[in-house]
N, C-alpha and C positions, 0 to 999 in steps of 0.2 A: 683588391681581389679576394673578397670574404667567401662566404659562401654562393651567393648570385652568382659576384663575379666571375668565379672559377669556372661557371655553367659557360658565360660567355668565353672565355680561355678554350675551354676544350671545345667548343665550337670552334672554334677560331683555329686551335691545333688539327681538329680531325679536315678542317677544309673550308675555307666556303670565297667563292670566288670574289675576286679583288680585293680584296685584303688578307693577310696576315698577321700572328701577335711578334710584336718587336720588341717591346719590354714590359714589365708591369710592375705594380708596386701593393705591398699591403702593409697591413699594421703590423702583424703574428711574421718576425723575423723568422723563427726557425722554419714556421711552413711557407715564407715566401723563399729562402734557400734552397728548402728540400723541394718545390715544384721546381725550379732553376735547373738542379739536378737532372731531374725528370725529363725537363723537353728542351732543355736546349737555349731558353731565351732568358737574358738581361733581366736582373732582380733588383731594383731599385727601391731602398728603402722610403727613399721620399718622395712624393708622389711627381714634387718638384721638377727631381731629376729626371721624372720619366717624360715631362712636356719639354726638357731640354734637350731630350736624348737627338744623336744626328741621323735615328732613323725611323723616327716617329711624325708621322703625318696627321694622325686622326686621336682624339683621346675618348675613348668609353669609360665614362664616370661611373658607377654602381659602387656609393657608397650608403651610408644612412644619408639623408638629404637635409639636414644639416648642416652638412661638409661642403654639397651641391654647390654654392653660393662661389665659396674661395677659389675652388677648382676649376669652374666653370669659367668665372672673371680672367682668371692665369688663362689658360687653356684659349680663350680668346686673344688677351696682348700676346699669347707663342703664337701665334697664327694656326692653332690646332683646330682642324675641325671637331663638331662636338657630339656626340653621342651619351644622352644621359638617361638614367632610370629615374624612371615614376619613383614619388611625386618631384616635377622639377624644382621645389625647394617648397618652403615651411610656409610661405606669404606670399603673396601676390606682392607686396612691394621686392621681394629677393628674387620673386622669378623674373619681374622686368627689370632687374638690373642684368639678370642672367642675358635675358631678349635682347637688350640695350648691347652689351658688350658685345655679342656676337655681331648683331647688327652693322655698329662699329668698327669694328673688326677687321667685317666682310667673313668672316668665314661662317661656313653653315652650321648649324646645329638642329639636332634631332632630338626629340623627346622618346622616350622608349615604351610609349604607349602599348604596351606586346599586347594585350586582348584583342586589338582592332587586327591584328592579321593571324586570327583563332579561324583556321578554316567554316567550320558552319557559324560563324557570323558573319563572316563575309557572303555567306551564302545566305543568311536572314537577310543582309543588304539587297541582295540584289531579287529575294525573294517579296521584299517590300517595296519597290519600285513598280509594281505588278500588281500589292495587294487593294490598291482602294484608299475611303479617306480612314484613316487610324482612329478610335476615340482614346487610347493611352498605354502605354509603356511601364514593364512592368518588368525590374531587374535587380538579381540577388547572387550576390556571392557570402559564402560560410566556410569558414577554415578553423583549422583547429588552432586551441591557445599558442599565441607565440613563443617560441623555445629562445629569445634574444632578449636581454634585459633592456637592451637600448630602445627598443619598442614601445616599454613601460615608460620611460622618460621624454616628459612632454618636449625638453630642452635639444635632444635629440630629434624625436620624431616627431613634433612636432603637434601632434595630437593621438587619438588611437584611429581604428579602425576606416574610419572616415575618410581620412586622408592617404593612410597608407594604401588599404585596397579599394578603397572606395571609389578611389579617382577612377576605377578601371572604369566603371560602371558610368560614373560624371561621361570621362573624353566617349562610351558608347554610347549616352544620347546627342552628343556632337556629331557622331558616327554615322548613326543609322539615321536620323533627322535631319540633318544638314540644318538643324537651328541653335539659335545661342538660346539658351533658358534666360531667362528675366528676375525669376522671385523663386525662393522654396522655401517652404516649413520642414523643421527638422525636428527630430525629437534622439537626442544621448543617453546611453542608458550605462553602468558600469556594473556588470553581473559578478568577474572573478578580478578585475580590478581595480584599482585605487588612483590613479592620478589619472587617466585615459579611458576613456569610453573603450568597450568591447564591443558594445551593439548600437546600431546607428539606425535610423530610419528617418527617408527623408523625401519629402513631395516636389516637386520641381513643374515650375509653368513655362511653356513655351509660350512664344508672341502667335503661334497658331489657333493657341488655344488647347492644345495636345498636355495633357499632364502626362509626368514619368515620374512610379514609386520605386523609390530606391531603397534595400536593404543589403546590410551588409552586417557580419558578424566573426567572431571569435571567439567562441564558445564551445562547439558543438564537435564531435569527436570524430568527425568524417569533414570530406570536400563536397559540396556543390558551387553549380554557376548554372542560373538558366537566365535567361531574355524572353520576355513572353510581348507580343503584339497583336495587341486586340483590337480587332477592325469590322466596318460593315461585309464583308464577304468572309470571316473567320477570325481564327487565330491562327499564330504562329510561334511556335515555341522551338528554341532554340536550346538543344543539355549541350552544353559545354565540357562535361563532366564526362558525357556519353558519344559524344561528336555525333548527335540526332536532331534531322529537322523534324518540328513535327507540324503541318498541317489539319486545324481539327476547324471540319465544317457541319454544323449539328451535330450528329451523336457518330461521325466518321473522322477518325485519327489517320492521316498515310503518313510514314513514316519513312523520312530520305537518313541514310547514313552518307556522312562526309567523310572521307580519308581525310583522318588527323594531320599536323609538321609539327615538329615543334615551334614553337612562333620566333626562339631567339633569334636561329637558325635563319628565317623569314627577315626578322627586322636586319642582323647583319649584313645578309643580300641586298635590302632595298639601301640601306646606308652607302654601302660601296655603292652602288649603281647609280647612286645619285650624286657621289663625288666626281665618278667618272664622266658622268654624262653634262654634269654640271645643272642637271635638273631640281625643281623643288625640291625637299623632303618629304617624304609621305606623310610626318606627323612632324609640325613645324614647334621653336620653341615658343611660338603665340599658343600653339594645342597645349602643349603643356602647361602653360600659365592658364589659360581659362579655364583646364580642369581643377588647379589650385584655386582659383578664382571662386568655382563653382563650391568646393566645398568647405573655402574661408566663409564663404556668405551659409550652411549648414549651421558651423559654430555658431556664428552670431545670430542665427536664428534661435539654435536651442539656450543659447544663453539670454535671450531678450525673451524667450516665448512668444514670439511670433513670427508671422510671415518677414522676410525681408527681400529687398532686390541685390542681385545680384552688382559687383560694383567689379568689372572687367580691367 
């Protein structure tokens, strides 16, 4: 319970139906005592003891993903259900052992894809069911330099920017497409750092035919996210940034605002609801691996220089 985590805690403290926090664990002893303090609930220094606890049913992982792999495996032989943060680990071969275990298991696990329940993308969703045939996709998130050294370290995270926020953009042409990509060219670029890409850009083929350019970056000293969908009847561009659809048809922009949520808030709702009801997950831990999937096969692109297929 780092800094993510703590977002998901006080979700979880201010309210949200069917669940509540029972215990938790982090590294930083003094600040996992002093929140203990704070609200009331069980501080466990090992994460161990928190999948043994006798009043713990579900585990929300939100660590660096790294970690993903150990915690996730345990977290299935306790019979915990699973709730974890992007990216669901560093390799496709560690996210399907992650798959595997639960599997196994039988207990559910959810990937915490949170952009897919970003109110006006939900609403590009359903605004794209209506638009026509699409000629290609076109999606960008920019964030500022990372303030976490473990970011920097490939060992950790596994790579840079690609993977960490990039998957958001990957599991959105999963999203909005309802297709699996096949092949992408990629191209890494490293502007303010040394072991990990800061800027990524990456082309992606659907078996429709549909291409999706993907960029993503770490640089620049403000936030964007937009989706743009360029189709025979228009476009559709989605700010993420601004919670605005825009419809632009020749030189006519309309403009829908969508009342924002926050999205953790969202994904915690649908977790519970689908423990209760015993229904699918809305973003299963197969989503999660093919978004890793998607941009293990990015690397191997920019490192061979060239196109490759995706390998699921």
């Amino acid at each position: 319970m780092g800094r993510h985590g703590s977002r998901y805690a006080r979700h979880l403290l201010d309210g949200v139906d069917g669940c509540r926090l029972a215990a938790f664990s982090r590294r930083q002893c003094a600040a996992g005592e002093a929140f203990a303090r704070e609200c009331g609930v069980p501080f466990l220094p090992k994460w161990q003891d928190v999948l043994r606890h006798h009043d713990v049913a579900a585990a929300i992982v939100v660590t660096p993903p790294g970690l993903n792999i150990d915690i996730c495996v345990e977290a299935a032989k306790a019979g915990r259900a699973i709730l974890v943060e992007k990216p669901l680990a560093l390799t496709v071969s560690d996210a399907r052992r992650i798959v595997n275990a639960a599997h196994d298991a039988r207990v559910p696990i959810m990937t915490a894809q949170t952009l897919r329940f970003t109110p006006v993308l939900q609403r590009l969703k359903q605004a794209l069911a209506n638009a026509g045939p699409l000629h290609y996709l076109s999606l960008m998130m920019r964030v500022e330099p990372a303030a976490h050294p473990w970011l920097a370290d490939p060992i950790q995270s596994g790579g840079g920017v690609m993977l960490e926020i990039g998957v958001h953009l990957l599991d959105m042409i999963r999203f909005l497409t309802n297709e699996e990509p096949v092949q992408v060219s990629a191209e890494l670029v490293r502007r303010r750092t040394v072991r990990v890409e800061d800027i990524a850009f990456a082309n992606y083929a659907l078996p429709s035919g549909l291409r999706c350019c993907v960029e993503v970056s770490r640089v620049s000293g403000g936030r964007m996210c937009r989706v743009e969908a360029i189709g025979t009847a228009g476009a559709w561009v989605a700010d993420v940034t601004q919670s605005v659809l825009w419809r632009i048809v020749g030189r006519t922009a309309d403009a829908e605002r969508v009342p924002d949520r926050p999205t953790l808030v969202t994904v915690l709702e649908e977790f519970a609801r689908s423990l209760q009801s015993g229904a699918a997950m809305p973003v299963t831990g197969e989503d999660g691996l093919r978004a890793v999937a998607m941009a293990e096969a990015a690397y191997r692109s920019a490192a061979e220089g060239r196109p490759v297929a995706i390998a699921y």
